[in-house]
C-alpha positions in Angstrom: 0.0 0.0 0.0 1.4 3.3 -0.9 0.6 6.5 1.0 1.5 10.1 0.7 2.5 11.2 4.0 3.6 9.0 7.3 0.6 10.6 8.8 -1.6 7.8 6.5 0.6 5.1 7.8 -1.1 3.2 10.4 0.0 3.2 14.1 1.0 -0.5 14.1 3.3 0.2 11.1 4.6 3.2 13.2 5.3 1.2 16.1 6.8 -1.7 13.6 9.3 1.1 12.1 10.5 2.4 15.8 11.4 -1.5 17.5 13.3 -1.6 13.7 15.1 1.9 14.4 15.8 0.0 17.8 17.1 -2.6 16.0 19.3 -0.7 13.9 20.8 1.4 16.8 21.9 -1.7 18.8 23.0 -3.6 15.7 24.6 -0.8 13.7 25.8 1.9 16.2 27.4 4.4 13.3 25.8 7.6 12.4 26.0 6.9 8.7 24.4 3.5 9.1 21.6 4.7 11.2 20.6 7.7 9.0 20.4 5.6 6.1 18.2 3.0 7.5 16.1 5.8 8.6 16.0 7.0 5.3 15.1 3.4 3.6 12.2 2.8 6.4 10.9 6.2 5.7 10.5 5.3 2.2 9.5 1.4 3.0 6.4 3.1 5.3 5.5 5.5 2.5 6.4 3.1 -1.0 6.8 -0.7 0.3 10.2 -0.4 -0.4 13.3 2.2 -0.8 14.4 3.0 -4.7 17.2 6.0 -2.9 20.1 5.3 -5.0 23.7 5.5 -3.6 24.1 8.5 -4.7 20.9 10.1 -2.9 22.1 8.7 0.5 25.5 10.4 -0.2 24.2 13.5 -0.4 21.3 13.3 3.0 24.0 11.5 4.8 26.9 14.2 3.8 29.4 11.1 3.4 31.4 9.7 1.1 30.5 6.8 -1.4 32.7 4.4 0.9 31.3 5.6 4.1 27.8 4.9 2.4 28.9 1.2 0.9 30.3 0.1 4.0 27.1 1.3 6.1 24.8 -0.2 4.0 27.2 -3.5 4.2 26.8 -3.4 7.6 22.6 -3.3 7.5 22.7 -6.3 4.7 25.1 -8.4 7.4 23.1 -7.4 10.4 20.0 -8.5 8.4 17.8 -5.2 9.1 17.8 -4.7 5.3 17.5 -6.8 2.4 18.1 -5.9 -1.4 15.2 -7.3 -3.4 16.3 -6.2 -6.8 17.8 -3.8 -9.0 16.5 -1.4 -11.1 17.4 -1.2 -15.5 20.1 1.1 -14.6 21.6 -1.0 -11.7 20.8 0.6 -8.9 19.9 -1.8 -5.6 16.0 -1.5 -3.9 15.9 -2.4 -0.9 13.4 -3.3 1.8 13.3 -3.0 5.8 13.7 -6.5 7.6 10.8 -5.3 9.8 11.2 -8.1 12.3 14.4 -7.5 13.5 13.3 -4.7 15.1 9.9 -7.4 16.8 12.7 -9.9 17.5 14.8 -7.5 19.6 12.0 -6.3 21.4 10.9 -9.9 22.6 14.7 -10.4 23.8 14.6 -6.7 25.3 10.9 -7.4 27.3 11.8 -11.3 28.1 15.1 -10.1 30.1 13.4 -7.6 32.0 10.8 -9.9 32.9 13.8 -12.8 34.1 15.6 -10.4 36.5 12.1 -9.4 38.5 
């Protein structure tokens, strides 16, 4: 479903996209990495799936090329992204790996129900 603003997206997808931004921050603690998996949920809420080409997270994330390969490297090995394809001209779509962020949270809420 595509929609036009995150205000359209409903609350359970909200909540879905913050335990993944969880994810991402305890699996991926680097600026870079975290800014561009902000950027590809933003567009996976809005689209289904993130189209950003390398270049466009170059210039949002103010980095480098190498500073954006190895950050998105580090999301594919972490699993809280997966490339699904690649467009005629090459570049890589991507989705979000939304249940990381549900897997985390069950780890997160089963610990702090063990030390009570």
């Amino acid at each position: 479903m595509n929609y036009s603003s995150l205000d359209e997206v409903p609350e359970s997808r909200i909540q879905a996209a913050l335990d993944f931004m969880g994810a991402v921050v305890r699996l991926t603690p680097t600026r870079t990495a975290t800014c561009i998996a902000q950027l590809i949920a933003d567009e996976c809420l809005l689209k289904g799936e993130s189209a950003l080409t390398h270049k466009e997270f170059e210039r949002r994330t103010g980095t480098c090329r190498r500073t954006v390969q190895f950050a998105i490297r580090r999301l594919l090995d972490r699993r809280v992204i997966q490339r699904v394809r690649r467009t005629d001209e090459g570049n890589s779509i991507y989705v979000c790996l939304w249940e990381r962020g549900a897997e985390l949270r069950a780890l997160r809420e089963e610990r702090s129900h063990g030390s009570r």
